[in-house]
N, C-alpha and C positions, 0 to 999 in steps of 0.2 A: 451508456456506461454499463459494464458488467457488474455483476452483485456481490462477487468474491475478489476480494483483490488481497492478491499472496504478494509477502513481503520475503525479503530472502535470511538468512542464518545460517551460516555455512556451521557453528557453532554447536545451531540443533538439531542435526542428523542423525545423531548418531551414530557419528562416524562414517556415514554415509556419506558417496560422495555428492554434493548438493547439484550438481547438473541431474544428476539421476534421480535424486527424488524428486525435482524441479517437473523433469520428465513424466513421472509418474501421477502428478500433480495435473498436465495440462491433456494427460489423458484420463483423467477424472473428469477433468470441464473448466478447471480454472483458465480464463482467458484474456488475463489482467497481470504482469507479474512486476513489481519492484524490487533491483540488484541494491539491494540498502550495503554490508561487508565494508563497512566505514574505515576499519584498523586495513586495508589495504593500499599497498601501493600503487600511484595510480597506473603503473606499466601494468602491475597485476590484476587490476580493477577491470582495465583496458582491453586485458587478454579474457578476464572471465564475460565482461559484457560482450566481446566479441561471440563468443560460444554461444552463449544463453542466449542472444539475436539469433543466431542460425537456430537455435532449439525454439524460440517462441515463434519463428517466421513458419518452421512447419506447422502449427496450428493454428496460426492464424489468430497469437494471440498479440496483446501490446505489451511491451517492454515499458517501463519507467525506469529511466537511472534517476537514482537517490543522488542529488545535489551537484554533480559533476557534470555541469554543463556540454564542456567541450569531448569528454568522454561521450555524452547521449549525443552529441551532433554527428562524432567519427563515425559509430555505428548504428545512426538512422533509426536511433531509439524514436519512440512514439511519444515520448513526453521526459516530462523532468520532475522530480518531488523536492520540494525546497522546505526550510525550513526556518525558523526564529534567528539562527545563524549565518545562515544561507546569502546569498546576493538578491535583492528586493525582487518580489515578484514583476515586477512594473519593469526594472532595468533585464530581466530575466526575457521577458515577453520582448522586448526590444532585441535581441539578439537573436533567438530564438521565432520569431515568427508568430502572427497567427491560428497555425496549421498544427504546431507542437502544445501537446496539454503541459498545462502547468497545476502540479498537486501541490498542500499546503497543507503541515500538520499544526494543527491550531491545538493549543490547550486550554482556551475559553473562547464565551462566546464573541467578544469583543475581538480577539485573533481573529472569527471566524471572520467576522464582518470586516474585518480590515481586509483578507486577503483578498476576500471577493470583489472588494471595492477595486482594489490593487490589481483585477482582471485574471486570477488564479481561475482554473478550470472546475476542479475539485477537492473538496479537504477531507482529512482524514481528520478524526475527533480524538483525542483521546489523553490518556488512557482514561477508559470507562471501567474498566475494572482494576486489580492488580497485576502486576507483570512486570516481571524483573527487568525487561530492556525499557521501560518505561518509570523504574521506579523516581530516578533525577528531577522526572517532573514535578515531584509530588504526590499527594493522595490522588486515589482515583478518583473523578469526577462523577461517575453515575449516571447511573439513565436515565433521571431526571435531569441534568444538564445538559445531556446528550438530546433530546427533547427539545431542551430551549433553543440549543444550537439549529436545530432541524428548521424549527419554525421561524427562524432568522435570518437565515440566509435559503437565494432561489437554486445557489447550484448544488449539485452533488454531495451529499457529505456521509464519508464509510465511519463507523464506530471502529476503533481502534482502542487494543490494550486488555490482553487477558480474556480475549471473546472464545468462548467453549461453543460445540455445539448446541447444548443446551439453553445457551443464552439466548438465541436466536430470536423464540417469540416474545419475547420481552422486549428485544430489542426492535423488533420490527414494529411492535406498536408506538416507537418513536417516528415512525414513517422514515427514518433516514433511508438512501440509498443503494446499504448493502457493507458489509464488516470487511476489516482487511485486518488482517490476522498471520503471525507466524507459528507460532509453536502449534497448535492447533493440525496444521498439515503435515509442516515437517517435521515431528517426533513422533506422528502416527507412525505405527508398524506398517498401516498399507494405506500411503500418504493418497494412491489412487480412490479406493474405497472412503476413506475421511473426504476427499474434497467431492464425489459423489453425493456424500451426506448431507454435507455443505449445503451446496448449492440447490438438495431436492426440499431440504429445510427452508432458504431463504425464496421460493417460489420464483414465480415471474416478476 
């Protein structure tokens, strides 16, 4: 699994249009990318994962569409990220295959362990810090939660939620897997150079 996993906001561009900063993104080195744009129609959903499949195939990254199953099938997405909301991971994996990852955003650590049980591929944690797409959940949980989560479950699990660069070594002494992050990339001026930093921050 990759160590940066970019989440999508067409919201925080500004104004930019987000296939291009997307672009600019996966020629930094991001090679991980989730189409989250929930308030979308799915025709509209439909057309932007279409693109964004041709933009991540040239780099040879992975696509994740956020929750729409039947959308990640049309376009040969690489996996699916489900949620508390979402259709059960287990019934998810049943239609889906195998072959297709299945992401899971846990808000504790008993989430965590349930998804995994549930045969989810990877979780996302969070929010560990604050962040406004994340506030609904609650307080932030911390890197000391983030921590317990780590040592609780065997598969993958990114920190999610308000993660800056600066966070990074803090965060890696929870040994997790690697941060997946929006505003971070895509409100940088030169979202290339941010996710450079990124990635030379979170090491091998």
């Amino acid at each position: 699994m990759h160590r940066l996993y970019l989440i999508t906001d067409r919201t925080q561009t500004a104004g930019r249009p987000l296939l291009a900063v997307v672009a600019q993104a996966l020629e930094g080195g991001v090679r991980m990318v989730q189409l989250r744009e929930k308030d979308l129609s799915s025709r509209d959903f439909f057309a932007l994962a279409t693109e964004l499949r041709q933009l991540t195939n040239e780099y040879n990254a992975r696509l994740i569409i956020n929750d729409r199953i039947d959308c990640a099938l049309a376009v040969r997405a690489d996996g699916v990220h489900l949620g508390v909301s979402s259709i059960p991971v287990v019934s998810a994996r049943t239609v889906l295959g195998k072959d297709f990852l299945i992401g899971y955003s846990a808000h504790s650590v008993s989430e965590a362990l349930q998804a995994e049980q549930d045969g989810a591929d990877f979780i996302t944690f969070g929010p560990v810090f604050d962040t406004p797409s994340k506030r609904q959940y609650g307080a932030p949980l911390g890197v000391d939660a983030l921590s317990d989560a780590v040592q609780a479950i065997s598969i993958p699990l990114y920190a999610l939620g308000g993660v800056k660069l600066s966070d990074i070594p803090a965060l890696l002494k929870t040994k997790c897997s690697g941060i997946a992050l929006i505003s971070a990339v895509l409100t940088a001026n030169d979202p290339r150079t941010a996710t450079k930093e990124l990635i030379t921050a979170l090491g091998k």
